[in-house]
Kinemage of the C-alpha trace (Angstrom):
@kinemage 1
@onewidth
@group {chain A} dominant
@subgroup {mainchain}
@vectorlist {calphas} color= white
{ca unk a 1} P -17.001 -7.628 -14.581
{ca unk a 2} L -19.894 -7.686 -12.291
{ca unk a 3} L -19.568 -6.759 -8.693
{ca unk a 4} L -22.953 -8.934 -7.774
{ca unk a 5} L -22.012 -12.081 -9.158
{ca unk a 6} L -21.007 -14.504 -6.530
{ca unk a 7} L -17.648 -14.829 -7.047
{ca unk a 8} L -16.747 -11.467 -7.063
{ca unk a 9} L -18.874 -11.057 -3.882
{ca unk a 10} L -17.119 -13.777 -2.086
{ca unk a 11} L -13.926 -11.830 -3.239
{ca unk a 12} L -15.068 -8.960 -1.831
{ca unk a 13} L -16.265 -10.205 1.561
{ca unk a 14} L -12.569 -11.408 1.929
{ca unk a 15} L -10.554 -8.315 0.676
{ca unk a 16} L -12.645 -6.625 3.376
{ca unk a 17} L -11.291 -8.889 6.140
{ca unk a 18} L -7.985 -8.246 4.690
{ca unk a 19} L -8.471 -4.167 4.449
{ca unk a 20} L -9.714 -4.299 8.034
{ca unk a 21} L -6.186 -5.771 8.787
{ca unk a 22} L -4.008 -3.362 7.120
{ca unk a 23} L -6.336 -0.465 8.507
{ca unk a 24} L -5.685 -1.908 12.294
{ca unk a 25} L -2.224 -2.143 11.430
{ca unk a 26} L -0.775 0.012 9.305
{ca unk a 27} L -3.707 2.717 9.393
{ca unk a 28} L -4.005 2.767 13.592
{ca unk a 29} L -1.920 6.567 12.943
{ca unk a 30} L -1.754 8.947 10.016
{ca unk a 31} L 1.582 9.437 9.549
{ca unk a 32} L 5.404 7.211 10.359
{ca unk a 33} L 7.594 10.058 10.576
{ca unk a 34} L 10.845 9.917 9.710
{ca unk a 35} L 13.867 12.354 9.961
{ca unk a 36} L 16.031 12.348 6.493
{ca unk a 37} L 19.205 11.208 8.764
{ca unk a 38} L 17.038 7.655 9.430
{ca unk a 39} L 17.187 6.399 5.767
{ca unk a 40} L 17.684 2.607 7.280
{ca unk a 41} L 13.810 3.062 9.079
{ca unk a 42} L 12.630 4.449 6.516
{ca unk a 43} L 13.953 2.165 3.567
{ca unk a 44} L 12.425 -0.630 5.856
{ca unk a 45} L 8.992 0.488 6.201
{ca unk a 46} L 9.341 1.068 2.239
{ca unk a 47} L 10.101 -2.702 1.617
{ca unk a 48} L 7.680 -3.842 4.432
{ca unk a 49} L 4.894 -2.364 2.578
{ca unk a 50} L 6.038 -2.457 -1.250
{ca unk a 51} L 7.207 -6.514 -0.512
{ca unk a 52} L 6.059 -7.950 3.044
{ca unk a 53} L 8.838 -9.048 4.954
{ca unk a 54} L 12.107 -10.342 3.574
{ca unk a 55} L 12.269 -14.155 2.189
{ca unk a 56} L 16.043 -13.985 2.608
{ca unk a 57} L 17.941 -13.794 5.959
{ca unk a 58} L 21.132 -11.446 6.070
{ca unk a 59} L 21.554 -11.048 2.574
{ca unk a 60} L 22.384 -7.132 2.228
{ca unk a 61} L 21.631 -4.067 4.245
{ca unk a 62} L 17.618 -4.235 3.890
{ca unk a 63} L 17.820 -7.735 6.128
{ca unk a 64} L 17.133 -10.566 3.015
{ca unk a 65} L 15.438 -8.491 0.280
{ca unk a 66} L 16.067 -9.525 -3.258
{ca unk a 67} L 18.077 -7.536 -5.561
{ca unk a 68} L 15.694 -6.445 -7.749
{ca unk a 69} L 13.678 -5.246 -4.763
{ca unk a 70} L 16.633 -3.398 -3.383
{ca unk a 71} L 16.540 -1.430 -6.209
{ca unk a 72} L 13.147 -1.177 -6.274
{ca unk a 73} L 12.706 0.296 -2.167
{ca unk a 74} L 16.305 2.677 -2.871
{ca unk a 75} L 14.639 3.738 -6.055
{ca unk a 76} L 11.244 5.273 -4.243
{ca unk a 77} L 13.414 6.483 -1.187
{ca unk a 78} L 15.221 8.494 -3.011
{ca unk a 79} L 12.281 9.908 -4.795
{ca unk a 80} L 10.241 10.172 -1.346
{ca unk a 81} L 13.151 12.434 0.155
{ca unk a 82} L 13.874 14.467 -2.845
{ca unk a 83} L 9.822 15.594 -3.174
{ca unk a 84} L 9.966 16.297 0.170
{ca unk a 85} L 13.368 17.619 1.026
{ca unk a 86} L 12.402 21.484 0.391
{ca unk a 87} L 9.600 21.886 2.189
{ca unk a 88} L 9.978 19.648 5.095
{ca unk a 89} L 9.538 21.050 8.702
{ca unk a 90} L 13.272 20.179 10.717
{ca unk a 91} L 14.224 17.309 8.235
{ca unk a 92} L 11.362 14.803 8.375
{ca unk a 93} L 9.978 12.863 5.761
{ca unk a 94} L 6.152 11.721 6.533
{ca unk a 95} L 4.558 8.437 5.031
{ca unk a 96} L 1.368 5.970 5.097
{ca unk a 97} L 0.957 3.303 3.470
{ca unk a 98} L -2.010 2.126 1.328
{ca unk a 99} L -2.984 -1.336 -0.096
{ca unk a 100} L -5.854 -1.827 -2.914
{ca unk a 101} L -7.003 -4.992 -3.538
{ca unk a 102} L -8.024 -5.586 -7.048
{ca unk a 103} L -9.510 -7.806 -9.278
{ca unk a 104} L -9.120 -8.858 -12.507
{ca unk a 105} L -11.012 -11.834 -14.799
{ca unk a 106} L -7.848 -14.130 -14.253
{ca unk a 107} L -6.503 -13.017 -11.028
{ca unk a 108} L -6.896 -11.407 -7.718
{ca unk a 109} L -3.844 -9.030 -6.032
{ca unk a 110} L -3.308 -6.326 -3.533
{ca unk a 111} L -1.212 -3.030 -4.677
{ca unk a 112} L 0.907 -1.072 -2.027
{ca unk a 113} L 1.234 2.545 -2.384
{ca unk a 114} L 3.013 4.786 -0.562
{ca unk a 115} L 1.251 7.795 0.759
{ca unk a 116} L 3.493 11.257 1.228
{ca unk a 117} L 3.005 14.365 2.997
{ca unk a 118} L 4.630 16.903 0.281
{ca unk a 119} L 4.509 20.223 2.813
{ca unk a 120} L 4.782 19.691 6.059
{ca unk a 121} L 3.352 23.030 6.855
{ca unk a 122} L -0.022 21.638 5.381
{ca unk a 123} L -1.741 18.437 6.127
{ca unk a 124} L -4.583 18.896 3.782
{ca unk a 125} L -5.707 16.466 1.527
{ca unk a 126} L -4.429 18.632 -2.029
{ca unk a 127} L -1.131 18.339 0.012
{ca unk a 128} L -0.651 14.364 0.009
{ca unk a 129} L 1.470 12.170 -3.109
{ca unk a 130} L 0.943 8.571 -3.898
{ca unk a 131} L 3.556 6.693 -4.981
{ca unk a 132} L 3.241 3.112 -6.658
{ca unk a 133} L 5.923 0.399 -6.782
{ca unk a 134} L 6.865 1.159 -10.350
{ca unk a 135} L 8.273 5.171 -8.639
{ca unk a 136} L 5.029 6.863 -10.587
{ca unk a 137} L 3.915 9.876 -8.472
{ca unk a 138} L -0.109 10.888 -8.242
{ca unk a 139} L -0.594 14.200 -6.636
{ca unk a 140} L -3.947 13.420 -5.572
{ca unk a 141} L -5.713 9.871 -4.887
{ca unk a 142} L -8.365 10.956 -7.824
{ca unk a 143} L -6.140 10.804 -10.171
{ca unk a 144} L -4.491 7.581 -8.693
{ca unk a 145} L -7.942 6.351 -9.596
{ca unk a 146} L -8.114 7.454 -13.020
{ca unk a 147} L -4.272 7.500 -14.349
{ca unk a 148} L -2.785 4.246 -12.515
{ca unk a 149} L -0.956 1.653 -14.485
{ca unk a 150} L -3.536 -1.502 -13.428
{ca unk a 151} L -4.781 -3.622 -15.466
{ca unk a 152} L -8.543 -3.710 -16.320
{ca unk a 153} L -10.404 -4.400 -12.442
{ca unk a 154} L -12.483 -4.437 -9.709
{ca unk a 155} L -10.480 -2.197 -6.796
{ca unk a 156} L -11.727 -1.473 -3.072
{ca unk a 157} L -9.651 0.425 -1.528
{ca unk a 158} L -9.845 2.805 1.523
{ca unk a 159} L -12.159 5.875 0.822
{ca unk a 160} L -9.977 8.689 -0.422
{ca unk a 161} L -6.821 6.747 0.506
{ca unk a 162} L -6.933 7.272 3.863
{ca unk a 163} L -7.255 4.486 6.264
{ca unk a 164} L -9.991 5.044 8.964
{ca unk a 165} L -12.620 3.648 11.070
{ca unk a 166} L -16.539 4.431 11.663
{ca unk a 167} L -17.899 2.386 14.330
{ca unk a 168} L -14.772 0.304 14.643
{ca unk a 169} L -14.823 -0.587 10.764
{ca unk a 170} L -12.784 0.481 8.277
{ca unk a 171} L -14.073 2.656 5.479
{ca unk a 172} L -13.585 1.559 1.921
{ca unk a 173} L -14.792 2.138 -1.621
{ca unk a 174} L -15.431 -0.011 -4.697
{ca unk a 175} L -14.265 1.245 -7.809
{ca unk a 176} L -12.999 -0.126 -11.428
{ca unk a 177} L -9.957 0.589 -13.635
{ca unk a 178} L -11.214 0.610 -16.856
{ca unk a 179} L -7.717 1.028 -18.518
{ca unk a 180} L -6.036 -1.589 -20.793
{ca unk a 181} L -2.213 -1.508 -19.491
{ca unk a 182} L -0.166 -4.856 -20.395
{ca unk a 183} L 1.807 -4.853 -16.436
{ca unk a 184} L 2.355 -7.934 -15.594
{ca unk a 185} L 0.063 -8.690 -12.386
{ca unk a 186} L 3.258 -10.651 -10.866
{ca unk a 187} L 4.398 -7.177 -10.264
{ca unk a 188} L 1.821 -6.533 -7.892
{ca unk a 189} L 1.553 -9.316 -5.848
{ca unk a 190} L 3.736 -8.401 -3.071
{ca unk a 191} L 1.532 -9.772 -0.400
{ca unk a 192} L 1.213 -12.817 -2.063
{ca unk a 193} L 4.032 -14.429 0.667
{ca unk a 194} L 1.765 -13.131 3.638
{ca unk a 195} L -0.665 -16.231 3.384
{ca unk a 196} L -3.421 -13.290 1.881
{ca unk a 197} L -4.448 -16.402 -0.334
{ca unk a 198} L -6.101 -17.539 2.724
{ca unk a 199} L -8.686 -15.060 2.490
{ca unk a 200} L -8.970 -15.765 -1.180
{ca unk a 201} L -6.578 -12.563 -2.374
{ca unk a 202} L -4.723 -14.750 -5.047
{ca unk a 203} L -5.159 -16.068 -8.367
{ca unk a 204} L -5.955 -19.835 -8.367
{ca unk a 205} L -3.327 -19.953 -11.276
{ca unk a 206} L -0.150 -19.098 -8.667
{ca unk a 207} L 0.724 -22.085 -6.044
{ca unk a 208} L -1.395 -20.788 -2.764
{ca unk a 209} L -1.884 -21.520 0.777
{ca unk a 210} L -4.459 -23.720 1.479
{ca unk a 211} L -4.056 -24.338 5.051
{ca unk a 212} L -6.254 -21.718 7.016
{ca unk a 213} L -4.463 -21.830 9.558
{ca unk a 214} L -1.115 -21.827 7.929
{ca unk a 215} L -2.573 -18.717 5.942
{ca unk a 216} L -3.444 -17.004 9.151
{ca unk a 217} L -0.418 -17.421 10.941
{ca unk a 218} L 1.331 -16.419 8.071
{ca unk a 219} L -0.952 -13.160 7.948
{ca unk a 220} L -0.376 -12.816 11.944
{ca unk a 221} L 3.032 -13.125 11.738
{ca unk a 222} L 3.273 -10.108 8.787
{ca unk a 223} L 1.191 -7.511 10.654
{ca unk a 224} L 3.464 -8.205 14.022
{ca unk a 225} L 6.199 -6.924 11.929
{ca unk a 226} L 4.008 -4.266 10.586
{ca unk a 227} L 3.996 -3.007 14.273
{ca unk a 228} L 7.041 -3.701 15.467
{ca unk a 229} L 9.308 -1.828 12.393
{ca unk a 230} L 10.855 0.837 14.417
{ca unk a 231} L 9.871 4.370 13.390
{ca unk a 232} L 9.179 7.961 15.330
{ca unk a 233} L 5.255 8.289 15.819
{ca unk a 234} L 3.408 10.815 14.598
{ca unk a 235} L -0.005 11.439 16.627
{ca unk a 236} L -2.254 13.571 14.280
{ca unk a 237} L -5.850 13.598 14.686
{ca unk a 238} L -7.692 12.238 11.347
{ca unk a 239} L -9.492 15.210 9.314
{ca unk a 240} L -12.071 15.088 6.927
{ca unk a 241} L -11.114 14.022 3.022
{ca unk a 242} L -12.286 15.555 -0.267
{ca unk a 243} L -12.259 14.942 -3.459
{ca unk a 244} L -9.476 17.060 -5.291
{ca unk a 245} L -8.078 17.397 -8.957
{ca unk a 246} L -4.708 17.383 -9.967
{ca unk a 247} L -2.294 15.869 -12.592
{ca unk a 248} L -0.216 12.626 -12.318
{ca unk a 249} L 3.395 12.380 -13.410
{ca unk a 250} L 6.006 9.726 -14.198
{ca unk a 251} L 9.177 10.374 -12.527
C-alpha cells in the first residue's frame, strides 16, 4: 500500500476531517473522570466510544445496546476499574478516548480505544493504558503501534495517542500495521452507523450513506451526544508526549 496514490490520498484527506471531529469532541479535555460509585456514566461513555450511540431504544440498562455489545462495554469496565482500583486518588477512574482510522486494500474503518490513567498520582505519558474493543491492554501507545491485533494497513491516528491541537488543527501521524492477523474488520467498524461513510471512512463493499447531507447529520447528531454524555470534568493542562517502551498484554 502506497500512501501517494490517489486513492489513498483522498482517504486520507477525509479521515483528517473526521480526526478533526473526534479531536473537537472527544479530545476538547484530557481526561472524563469518573468516581468507581458512577459505573452507569462510565459504562456509557465506554459504549459511546467502543459502538456510537445505541440502535435500540430501551432495550436493557445501557439505553438500546445489543447484547453482544453489553458484554462487550461490562467486559472493559470491569477491566478499566480493576487496573485502576489500587492506585486511584479518592475512587476515580480517568479515561480518553482514541479513534484510528485505518486502511486496508479492501476496506476502510475507524478503531476506538480507550485511553487509561493507571496512577493517578502520575500523569506522565509511561503512566497511560490503551485498551482495544477486544479487552487487550497496551501499556504504552508504542507498543499499541507495534503489537495491535489489525489487520495489514494504513493508520493515522493522533500523534502519541493524545488528541491535541497546533494552530487550531489537530495533530496526527501516519503509520502502517504490517502484521497479518485474520480479525474480522466488521469488528471494528463501530462508527460505521455515524454516517463516517460520508467522508469516505467505509468500505464500498458494506451498504453506505450516500446522502451528504444525510451523512453529516448523522455525524452531527453523534458528536452532540459525544458532548452531552454526562460525566465529572477533569481540567488538566495538556503536557508534552514521548515516545516510551513497554510490553503489551492480553487480559
Amino acid at each position: 500500500m502506497n500512501w501517494e496514490d490517489e486513492e489513498t490520498l483522498a482517504w486520507e484527506l477525509a479521515a483528517r476531517e473526521a480526526q478533526q471531529r473526534f479531536c473537537e469532541t472527544w479530545g476538547n479535555r484530557k481526561w472524563d473522570v469518573f468516581l468507581q460509585s458512577e459505573r452507569t456514566l462510565l459504562e456509557a461513555r465506554v459504549g459511546l466510544a467502543l459502538f456510537g450511540p445505541p440502535e435500540q431504544q430501551n432495550t436493557n440498562k445501557f439505553s438500546g445496546y445489543k447484547k453482544k455489545q453489553v458484554k462487550t462495554i461490562t467486559k472493559l469496565c470491569d477491566m478499566i476499574v480493576r487496573k485502576t482500583r489500587k492506585y486511584a486518588n479518592f475512587g476515580q477512574v480517568k479515561i480518553s478516548c482514541v479513534f484510528v482510522s485505518a486502511k486496508s486494500v479492501k476496506d476502510r474503518f475507524t478503531v476506538p480505544l480507550i485511553r487509561v490513567l493507571k496512577y493517578d498520582y502520575a500523569d506522565e505519558v509511561c503512566n497511560h493504558r490503551f485498551f482495544d474493543s477486544n479487552c487487550y491492554m497496551f501499556r504504552s501507545w508504542q507498543h499499541f503501534l507495534k503489537q495491535n491485533k489489525l489487520p495489514q494497513c494504513l493508520i493515522l491516528y493522533p500523534t502519541n495517542g493524545i488528541y491535541t491541537l497546533k494552530d487550531g488543527k489537530v495533530n496526527l501521524s501516519r503509520g502502517e500495521s504490517k502484521r497479518w492477523f485474520s480479525t474480522t474488520v466488521a469488528t471494528l467498524r463501530p462508527w460505521g452507523s455515524l454516517g463516517l461513510s460520508g467522508f469516505g471512512l467505509e468500505s464500498s463493499r458494506i451498504p453506505l450513506v450516500v446522502n451528504p447531507v444525510v451523512a453529516g447529520t448523522a455525524m452531527k447528531s453523534a458528536l452532540f451526544i459525544a458532548r452531552t454524555v454526562s460525566t465529572k470534568k477533569s481540567m488538566v493542562v495538556e503536557g508534552e508526549t514521548a515516545d516510551l517502551e513497554a510490553d503489551s498484554e492480553e487480559l
